[in-house]
N, CA, C and O atoms as a GROMACS GRO file, in nm:
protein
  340
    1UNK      N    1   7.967  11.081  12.146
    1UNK     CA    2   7.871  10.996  12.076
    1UNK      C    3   7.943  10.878  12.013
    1UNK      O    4   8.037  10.892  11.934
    2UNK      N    5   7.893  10.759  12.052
    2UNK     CA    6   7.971  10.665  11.978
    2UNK      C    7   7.988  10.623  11.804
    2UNK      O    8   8.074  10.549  11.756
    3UNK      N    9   7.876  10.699  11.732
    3UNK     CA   10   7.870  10.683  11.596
    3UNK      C   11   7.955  10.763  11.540
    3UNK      O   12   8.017  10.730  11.440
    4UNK      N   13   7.970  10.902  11.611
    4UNK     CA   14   8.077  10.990  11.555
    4UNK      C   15   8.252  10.939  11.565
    4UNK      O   16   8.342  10.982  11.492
    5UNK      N   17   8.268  10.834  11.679
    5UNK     CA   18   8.409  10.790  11.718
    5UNK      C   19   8.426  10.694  11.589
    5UNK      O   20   8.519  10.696  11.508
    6UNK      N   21   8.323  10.618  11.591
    6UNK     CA   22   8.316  10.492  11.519
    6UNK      C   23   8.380  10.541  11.356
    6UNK      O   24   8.464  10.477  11.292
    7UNK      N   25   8.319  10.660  11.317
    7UNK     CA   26   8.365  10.712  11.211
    7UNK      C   27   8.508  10.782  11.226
    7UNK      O   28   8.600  10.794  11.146
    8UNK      N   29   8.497  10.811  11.322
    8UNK     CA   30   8.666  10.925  11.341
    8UNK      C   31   8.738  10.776  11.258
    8UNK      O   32   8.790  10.779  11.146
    9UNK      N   33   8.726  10.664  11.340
    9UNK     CA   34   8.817  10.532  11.320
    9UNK      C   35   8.840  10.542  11.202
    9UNK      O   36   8.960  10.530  11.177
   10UNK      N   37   8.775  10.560  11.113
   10UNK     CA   38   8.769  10.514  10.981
   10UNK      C   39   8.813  10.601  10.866
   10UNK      O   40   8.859  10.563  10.758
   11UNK      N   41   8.794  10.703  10.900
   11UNK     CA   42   8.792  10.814  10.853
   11UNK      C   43   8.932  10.814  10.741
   11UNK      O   44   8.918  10.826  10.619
   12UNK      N   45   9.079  10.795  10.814
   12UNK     CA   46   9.152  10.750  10.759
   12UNK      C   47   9.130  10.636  10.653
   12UNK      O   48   9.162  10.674  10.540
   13UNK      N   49   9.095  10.540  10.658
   13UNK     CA   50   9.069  10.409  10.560
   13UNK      C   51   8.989  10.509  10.490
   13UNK      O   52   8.984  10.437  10.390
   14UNK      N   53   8.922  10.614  10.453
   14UNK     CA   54   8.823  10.673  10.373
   14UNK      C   55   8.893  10.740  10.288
   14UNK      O   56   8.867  10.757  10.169
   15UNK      N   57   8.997  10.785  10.356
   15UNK     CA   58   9.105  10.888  10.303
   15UNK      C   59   9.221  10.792  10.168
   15UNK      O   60   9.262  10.817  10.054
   16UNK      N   61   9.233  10.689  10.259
   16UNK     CA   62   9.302  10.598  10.135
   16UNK      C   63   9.178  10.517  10.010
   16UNK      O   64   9.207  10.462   9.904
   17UNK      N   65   9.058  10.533  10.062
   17UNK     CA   66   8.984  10.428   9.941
   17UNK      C   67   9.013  10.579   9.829
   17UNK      O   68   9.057  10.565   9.715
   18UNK      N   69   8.989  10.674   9.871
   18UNK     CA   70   8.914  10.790   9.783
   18UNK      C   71   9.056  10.762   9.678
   18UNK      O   72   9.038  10.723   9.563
   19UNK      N   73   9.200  10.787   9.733
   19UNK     CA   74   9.296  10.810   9.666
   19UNK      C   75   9.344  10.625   9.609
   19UNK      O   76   9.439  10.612   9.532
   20UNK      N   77   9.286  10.530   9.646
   20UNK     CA   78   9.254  10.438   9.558
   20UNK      C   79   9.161  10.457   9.403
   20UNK      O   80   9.199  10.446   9.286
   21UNK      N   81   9.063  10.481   9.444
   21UNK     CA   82   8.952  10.448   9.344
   21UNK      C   83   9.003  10.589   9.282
   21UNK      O   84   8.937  10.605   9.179
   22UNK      N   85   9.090  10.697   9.300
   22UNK     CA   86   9.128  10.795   9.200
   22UNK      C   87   9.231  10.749   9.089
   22UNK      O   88   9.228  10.773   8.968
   23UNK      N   89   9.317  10.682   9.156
   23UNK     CA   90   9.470  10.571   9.104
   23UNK      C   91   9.394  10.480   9.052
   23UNK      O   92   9.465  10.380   9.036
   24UNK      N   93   9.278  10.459   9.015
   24UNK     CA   94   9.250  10.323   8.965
   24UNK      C   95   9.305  10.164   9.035
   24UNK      O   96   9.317  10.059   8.972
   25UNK      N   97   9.333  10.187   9.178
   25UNK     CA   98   9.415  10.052   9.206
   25UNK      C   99   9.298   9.983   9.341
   25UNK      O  100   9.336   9.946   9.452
   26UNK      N  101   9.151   9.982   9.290
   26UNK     CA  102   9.016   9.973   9.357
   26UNK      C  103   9.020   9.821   9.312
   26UNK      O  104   9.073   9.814   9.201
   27UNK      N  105   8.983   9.700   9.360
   27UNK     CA  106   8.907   9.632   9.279
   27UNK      C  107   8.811   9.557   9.400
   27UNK      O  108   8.821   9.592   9.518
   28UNK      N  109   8.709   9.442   9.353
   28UNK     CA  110   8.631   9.348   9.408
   28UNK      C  111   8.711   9.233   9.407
   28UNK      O  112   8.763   9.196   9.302
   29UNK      N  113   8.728   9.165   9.523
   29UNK     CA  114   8.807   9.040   9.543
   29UNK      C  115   8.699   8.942   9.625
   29UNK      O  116   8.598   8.977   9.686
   30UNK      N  117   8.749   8.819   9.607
   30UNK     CA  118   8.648   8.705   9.637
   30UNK      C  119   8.766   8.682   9.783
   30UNK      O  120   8.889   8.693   9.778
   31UNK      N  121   8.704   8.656   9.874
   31UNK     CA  122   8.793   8.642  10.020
   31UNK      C  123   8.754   8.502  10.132
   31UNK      O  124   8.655   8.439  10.094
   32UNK      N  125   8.781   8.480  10.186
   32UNK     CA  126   8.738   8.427  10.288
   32UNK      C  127   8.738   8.442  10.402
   32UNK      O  128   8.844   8.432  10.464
   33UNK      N  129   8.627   8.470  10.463
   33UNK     CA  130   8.646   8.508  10.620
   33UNK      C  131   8.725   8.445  10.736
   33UNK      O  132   8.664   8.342  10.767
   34UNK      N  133   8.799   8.457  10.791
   34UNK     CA  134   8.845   8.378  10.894
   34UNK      C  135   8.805   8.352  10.982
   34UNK      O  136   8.856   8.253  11.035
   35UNK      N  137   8.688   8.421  11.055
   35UNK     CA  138   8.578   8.395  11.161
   35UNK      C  139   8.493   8.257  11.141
   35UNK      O  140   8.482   8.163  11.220
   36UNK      N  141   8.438   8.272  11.014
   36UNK     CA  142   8.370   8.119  10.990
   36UNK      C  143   8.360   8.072  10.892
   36UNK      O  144   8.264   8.002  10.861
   37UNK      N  145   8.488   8.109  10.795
   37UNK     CA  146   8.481   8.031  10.690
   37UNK      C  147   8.417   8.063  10.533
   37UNK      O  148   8.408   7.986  10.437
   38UNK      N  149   8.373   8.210  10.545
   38UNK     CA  150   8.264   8.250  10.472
   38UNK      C  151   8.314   8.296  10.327
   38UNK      O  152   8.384   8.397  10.335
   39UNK      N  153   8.298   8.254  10.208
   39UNK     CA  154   8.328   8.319  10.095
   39UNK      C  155   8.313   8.426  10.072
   39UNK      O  156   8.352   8.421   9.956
   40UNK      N  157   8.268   8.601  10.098
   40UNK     CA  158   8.247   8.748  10.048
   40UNK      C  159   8.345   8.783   9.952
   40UNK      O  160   8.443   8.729   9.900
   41UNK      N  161   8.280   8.901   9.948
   41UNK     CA  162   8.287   8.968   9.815
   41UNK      C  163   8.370   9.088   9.908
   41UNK      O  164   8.308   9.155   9.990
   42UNK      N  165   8.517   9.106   9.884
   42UNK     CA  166   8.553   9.243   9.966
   42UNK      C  167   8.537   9.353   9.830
   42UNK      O  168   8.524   9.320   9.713
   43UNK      N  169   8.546   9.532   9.900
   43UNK     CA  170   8.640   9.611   9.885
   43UNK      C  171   8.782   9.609   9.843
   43UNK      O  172   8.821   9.647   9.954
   44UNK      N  173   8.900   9.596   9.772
   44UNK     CA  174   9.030   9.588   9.828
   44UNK      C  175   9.078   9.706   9.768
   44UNK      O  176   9.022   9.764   9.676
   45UNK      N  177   9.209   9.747   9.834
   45UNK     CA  178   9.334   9.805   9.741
   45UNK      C  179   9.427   9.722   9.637
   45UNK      O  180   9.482   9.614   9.658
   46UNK      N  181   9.428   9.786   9.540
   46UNK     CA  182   9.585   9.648   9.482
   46UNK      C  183   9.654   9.721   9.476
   46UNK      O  184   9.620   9.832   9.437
   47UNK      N  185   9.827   9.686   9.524
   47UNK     CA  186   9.949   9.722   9.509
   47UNK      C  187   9.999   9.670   9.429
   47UNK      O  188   9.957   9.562   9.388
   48UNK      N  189  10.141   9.746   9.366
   48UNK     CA  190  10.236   9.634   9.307
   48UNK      C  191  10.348   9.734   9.335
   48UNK      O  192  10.344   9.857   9.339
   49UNK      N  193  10.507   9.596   9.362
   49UNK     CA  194  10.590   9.650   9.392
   49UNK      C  195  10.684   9.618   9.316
   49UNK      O  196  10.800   9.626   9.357
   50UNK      N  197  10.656   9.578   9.199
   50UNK     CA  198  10.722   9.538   9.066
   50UNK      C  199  10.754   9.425   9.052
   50UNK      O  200  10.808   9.394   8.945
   51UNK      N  201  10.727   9.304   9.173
   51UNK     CA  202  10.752   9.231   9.157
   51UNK      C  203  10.613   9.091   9.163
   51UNK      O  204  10.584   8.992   9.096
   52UNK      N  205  10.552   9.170   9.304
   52UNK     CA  206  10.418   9.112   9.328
   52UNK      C  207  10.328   9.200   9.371
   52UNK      O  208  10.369   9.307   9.415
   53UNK      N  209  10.170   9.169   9.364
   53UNK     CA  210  10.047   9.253   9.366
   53UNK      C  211  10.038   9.216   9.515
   53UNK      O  212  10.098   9.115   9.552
   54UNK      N  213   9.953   9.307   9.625
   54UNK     CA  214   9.949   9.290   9.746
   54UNK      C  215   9.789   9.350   9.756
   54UNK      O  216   9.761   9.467   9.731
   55UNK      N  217   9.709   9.265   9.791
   55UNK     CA  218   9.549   9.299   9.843
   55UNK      C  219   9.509   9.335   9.950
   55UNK      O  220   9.487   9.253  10.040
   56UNK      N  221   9.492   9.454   9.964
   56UNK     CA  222   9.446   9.508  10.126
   56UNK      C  223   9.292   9.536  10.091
   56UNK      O  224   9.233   9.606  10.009
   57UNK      N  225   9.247   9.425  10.220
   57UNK     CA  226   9.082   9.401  10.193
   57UNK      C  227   9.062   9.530  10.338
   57UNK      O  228   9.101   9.532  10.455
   58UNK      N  229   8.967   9.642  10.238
   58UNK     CA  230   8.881   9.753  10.328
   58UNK      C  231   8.739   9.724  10.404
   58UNK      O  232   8.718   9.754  10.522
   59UNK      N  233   8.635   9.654  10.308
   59UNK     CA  234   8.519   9.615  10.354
   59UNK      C  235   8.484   9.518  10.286
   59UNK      O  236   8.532   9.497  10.174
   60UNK      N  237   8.379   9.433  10.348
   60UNK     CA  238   8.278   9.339  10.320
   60UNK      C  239   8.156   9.438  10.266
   60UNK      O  240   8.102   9.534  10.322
   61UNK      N  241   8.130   9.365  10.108
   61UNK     CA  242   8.041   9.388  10.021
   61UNK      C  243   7.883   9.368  10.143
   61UNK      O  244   7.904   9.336  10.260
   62UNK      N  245   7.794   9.384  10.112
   62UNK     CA  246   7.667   9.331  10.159
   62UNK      C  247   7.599   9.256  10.100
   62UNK      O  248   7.564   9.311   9.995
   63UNK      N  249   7.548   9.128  10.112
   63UNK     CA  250   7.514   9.046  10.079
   63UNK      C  251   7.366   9.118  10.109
   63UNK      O  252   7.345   9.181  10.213
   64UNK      N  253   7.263   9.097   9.998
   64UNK     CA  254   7.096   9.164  10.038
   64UNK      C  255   7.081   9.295  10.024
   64UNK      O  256   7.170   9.369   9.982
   65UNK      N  257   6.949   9.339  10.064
   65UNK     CA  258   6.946   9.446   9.983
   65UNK      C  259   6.974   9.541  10.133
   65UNK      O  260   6.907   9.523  10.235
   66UNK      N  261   7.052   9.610  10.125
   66UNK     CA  262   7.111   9.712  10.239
   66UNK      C  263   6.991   9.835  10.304
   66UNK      O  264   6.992   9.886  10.416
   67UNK      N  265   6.916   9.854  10.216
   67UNK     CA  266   6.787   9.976  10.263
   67UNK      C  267   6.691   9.855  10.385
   67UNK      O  268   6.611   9.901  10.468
   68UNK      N  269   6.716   9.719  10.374
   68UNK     CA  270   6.610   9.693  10.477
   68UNK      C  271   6.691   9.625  10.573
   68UNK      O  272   6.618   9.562  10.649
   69UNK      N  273   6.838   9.609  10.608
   69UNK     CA  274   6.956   9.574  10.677
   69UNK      C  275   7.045   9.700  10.773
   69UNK      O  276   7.113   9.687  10.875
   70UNK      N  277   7.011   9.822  10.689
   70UNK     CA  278   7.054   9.918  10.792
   70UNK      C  279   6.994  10.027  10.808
   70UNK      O  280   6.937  10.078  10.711
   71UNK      N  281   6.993  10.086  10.924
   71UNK     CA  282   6.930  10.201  10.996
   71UNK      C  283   7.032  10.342  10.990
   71UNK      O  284   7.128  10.360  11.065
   72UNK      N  285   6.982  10.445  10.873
   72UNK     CA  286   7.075  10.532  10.881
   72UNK      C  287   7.081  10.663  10.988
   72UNK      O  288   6.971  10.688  11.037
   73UNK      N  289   7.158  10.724  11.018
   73UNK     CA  290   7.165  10.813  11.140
   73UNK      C  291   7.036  10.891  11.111
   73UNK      O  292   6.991  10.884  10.996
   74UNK      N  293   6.970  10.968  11.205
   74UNK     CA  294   6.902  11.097  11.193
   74UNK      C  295   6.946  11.173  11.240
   74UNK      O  296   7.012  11.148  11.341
   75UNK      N  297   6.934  11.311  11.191
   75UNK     CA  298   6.990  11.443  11.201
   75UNK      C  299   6.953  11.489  11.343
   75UNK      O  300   7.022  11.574  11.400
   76UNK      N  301   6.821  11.423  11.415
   76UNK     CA  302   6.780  11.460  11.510
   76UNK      C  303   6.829  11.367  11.635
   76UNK      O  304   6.778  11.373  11.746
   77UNK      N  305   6.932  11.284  11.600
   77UNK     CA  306   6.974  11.185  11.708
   77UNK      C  307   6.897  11.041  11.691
   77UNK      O  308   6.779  11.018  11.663
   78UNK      N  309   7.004  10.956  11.717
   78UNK     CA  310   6.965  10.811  11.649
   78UNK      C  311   6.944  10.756  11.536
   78UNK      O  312   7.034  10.790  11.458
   79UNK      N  313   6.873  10.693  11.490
   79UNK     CA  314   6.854  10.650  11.366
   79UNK      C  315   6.717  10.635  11.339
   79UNK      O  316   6.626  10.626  11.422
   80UNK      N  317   6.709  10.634  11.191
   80UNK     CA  318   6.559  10.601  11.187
   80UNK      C  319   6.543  10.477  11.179
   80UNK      O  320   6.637  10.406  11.142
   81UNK      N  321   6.417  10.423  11.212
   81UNK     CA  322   6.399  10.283  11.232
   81UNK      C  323   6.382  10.206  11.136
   81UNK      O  324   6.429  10.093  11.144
   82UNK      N  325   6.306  10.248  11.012
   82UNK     CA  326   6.286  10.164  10.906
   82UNK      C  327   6.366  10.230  10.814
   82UNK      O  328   6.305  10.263  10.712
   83UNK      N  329   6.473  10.257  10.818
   83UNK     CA  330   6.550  10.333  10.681
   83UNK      C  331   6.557  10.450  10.633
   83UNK      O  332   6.523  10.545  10.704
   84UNK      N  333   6.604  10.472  10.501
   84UNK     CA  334   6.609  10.591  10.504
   84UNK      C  335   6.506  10.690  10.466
   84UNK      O  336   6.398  10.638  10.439
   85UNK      N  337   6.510  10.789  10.458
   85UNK     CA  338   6.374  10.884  10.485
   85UNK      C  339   6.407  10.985  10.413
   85UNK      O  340   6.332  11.082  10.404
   0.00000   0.00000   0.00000
């Protein structure tokens, strides 16, 4: 199933936000897309290596309200069409 791979992918990056946002080293960063230019709102990690902070951007925030932008899985295969249920 491709939704289940799609997650295997990630799964890891899930594994590091959790042990981020436990370390407190979570924040919201203002970014720019490189595709087209776009100002968002990421996810990031912050590092520091005592000398400088290092931002590893995880996800793009959602711009709008997300219940009418995405279709969540159903238990019975696929998704539901208008949201969640």
């Amino acid at each position: 199933m491709k939704d289940k791979t799609i997650c295997r992918q990630h799964a890891r990056n899930l594994d590091t936000l959790k042990r981020v946002f436990s370390d407190g080293a979570a924040a919201l960063v203002e970014c720019q897309r490189k595709s087209d230019g776009a100002v968002v709102a990421m996810l990031c990690a912050v590092g520091y290596d005592g000398k400088e902070y290092q931002i590893t951007p995880f996800a793009e925030m959602v711009n709008g309200n997300p219940f009418e932008m995405y279709a969540p899985p159903n238990p019975k295969g696929g998704f539901y069409e208008k949201g969640i249920r």
